[in-house]
C-alpha positions in Angstrom: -35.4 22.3 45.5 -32.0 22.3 43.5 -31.5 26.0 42.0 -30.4 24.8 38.7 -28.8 28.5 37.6 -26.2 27.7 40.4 -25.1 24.1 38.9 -22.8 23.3 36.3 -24.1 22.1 33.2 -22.8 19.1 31.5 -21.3 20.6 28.0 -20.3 18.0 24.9 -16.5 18.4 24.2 -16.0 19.6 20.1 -12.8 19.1 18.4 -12.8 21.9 15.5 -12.3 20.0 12.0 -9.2 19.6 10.9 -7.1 18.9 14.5 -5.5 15.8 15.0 -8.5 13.7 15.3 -8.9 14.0 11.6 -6.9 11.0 9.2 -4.9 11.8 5.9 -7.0 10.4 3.0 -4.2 7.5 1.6 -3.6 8.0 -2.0 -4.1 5.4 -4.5 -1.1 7.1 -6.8 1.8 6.2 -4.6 0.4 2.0 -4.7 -0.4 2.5 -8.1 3.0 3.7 -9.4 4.8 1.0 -7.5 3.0 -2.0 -8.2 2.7 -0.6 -12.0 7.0 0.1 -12.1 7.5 -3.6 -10.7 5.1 -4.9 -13.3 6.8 -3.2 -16.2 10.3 -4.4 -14.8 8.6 -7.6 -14.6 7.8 -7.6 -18.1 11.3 -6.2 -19.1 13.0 -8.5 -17.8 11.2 -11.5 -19.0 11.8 -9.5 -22.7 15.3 -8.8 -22.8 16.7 -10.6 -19.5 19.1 -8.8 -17.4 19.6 -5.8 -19.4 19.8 -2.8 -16.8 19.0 -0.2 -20.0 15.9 -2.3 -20.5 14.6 -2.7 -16.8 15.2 0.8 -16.2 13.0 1.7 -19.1 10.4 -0.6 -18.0 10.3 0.4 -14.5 9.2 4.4 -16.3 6.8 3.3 -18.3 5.3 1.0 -15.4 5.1 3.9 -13.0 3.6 6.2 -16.1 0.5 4.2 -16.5 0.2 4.0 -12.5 0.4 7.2 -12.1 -2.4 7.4 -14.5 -4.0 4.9 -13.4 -4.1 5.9 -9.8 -5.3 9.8 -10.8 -8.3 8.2 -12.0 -8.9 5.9 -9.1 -8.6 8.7 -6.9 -11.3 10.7 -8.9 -13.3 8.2 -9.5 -13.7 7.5 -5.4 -13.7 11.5 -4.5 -16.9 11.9 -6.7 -19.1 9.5 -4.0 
């Protein structure tokens, strides 16, 4: 009969939280902020044309309300 204080036992492998097995949450304010500054130069240029002044201004005031825009998003989906 085996004497089972002499064998090995079988132990499950733990990785402590926060090691490299653990993925960076992505963040909805970086994709927000883009697409909203290309939407707002979109609409700038379609106002005023080719006006740098003007596109620049645009591009802010897009990326303003993504920025927004993407805070709330990101609260709204840490709440679960």
């Amino acid at each position: 009969m085996p004497k089972s204080k002499q064998r090995k036992h079988h132990h499950e492998s733990h990785r402590p939280a926060g090691t490299a097995g653990a993925k960076k949450s992505r963040s909805a304010v970086t994709v927000a902020v883009i697409f909203f500054a290309l939407f707002g130069m979109g609409i700038a240029y379609f106002a005023t044309g080719t006006a740098i002044l003007w596109l620049i201004v645009g591009a802010i005031a897009g990326g303003t309300g993504g920025y927004f825009f993407g805070k709330q998003i990101d609260r709204s989906l840490s709440k679960k």
